[in-house]
C-alpha positions as CSV (number, residue, x, y, z in Angstrom):
1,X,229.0,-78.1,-28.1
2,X,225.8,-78.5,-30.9
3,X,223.7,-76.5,-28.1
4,X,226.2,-73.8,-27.9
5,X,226.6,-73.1,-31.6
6,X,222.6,-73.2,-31.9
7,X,222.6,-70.6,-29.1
8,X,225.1,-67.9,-30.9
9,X,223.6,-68.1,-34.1
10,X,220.3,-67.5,-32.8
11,X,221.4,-64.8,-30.5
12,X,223.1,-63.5,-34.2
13,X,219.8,-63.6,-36.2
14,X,217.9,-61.9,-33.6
15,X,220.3,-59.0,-33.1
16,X,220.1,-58.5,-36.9
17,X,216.9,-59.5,-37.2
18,X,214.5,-58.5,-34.4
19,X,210.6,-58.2,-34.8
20,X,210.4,-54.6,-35.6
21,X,212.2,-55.6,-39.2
22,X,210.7,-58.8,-40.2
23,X,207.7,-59.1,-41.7
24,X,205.5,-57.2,-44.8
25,X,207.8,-54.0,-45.9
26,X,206.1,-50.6,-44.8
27,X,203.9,-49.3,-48.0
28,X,205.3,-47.2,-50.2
29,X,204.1,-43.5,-50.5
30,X,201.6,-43.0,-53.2
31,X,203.5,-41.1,-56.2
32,X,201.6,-37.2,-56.7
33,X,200.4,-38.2,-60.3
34,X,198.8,-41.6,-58.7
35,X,196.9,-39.6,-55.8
36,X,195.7,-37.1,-58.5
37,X,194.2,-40.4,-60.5
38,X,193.0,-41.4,-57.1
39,X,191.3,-38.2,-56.0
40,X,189.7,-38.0,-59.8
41,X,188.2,-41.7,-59.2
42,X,186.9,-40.8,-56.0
43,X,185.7,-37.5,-57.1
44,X,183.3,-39.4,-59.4
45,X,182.8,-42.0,-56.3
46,X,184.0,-44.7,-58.7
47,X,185.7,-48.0,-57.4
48,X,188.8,-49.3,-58.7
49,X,186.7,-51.8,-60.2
50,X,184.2,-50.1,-61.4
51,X,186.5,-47.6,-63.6
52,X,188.8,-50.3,-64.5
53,X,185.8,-52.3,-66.4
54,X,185.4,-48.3,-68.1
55,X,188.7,-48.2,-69.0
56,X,189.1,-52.1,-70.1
57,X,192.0,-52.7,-68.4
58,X,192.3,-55.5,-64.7
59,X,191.4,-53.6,-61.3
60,X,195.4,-54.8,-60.5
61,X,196.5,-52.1,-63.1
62,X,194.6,-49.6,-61.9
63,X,195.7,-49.7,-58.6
64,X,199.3,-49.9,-59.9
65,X,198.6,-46.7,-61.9
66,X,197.3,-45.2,-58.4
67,X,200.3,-46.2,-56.3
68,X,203.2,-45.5,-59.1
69,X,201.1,-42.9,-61.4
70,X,202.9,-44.6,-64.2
71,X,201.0,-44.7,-67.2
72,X,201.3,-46.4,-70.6
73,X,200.3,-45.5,-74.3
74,X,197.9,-42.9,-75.6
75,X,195.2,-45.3,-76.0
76,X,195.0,-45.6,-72.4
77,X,195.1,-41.9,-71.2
78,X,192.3,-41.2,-73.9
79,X,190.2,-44.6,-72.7
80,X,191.2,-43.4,-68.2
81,X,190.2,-39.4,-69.2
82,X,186.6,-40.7,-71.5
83,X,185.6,-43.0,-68.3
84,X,186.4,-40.2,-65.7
85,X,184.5,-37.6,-67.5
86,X,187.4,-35.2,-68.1
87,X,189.7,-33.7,-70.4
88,X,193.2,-35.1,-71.2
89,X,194.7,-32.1,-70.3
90,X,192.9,-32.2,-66.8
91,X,193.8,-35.6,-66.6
92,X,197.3,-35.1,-67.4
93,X,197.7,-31.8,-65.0
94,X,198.6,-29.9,-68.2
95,X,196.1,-27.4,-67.7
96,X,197.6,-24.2,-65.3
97,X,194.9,-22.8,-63.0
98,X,194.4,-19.1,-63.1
99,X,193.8,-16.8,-60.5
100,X,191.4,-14.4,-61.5
């Protein structure tokens, strides 16, 4: 009787929960602003921890920043556009490009 319990609920949990859903969740996507920070860092063939000493803020921020593109406080888009070599404007995708 134990066995045959032991043998439904396990046949329950792996109809509901096969290999193809366990384990680590997928990544997310990287957010647009985030890959814009990303493609700036690279563009100045910084690492993550080598900008996030220039900015003064943990490597773990700046890669949150990267994956979300959710920034905090003035201070810290002044300190992120100084260490990247580039305007707040640029930094912030305010500026429009023209076509000539």
């Amino acid at each position: 009787m134990f066995n045959n319990t032991l043998l439904k609920s396990n046949s329950f949990f792996l109809r509901f929960y096969d290999s193809i859903n366990m384990g680590r969740k997928p990544k997310a996507r990287r957010d647009t602003y985030g890959a814009w920070l990303h493609h700036l860092r690279k563009e100045r063939k910084l690492t993550q921890q080598e900008l996030s000493k220039l900015v003064g803020v943990p490597q773990t921020t700046l890669g949150y920043w990267e994956r979300t593109g959710k920034l905090s406080g003035r201070e810290i888009i002044f300190r992120l556009a100084k260490a990247l070599g580039v305007s707040v404007n640029k930094l912030l995708r305010a500026e429009k490009s023209r076509q000539d």
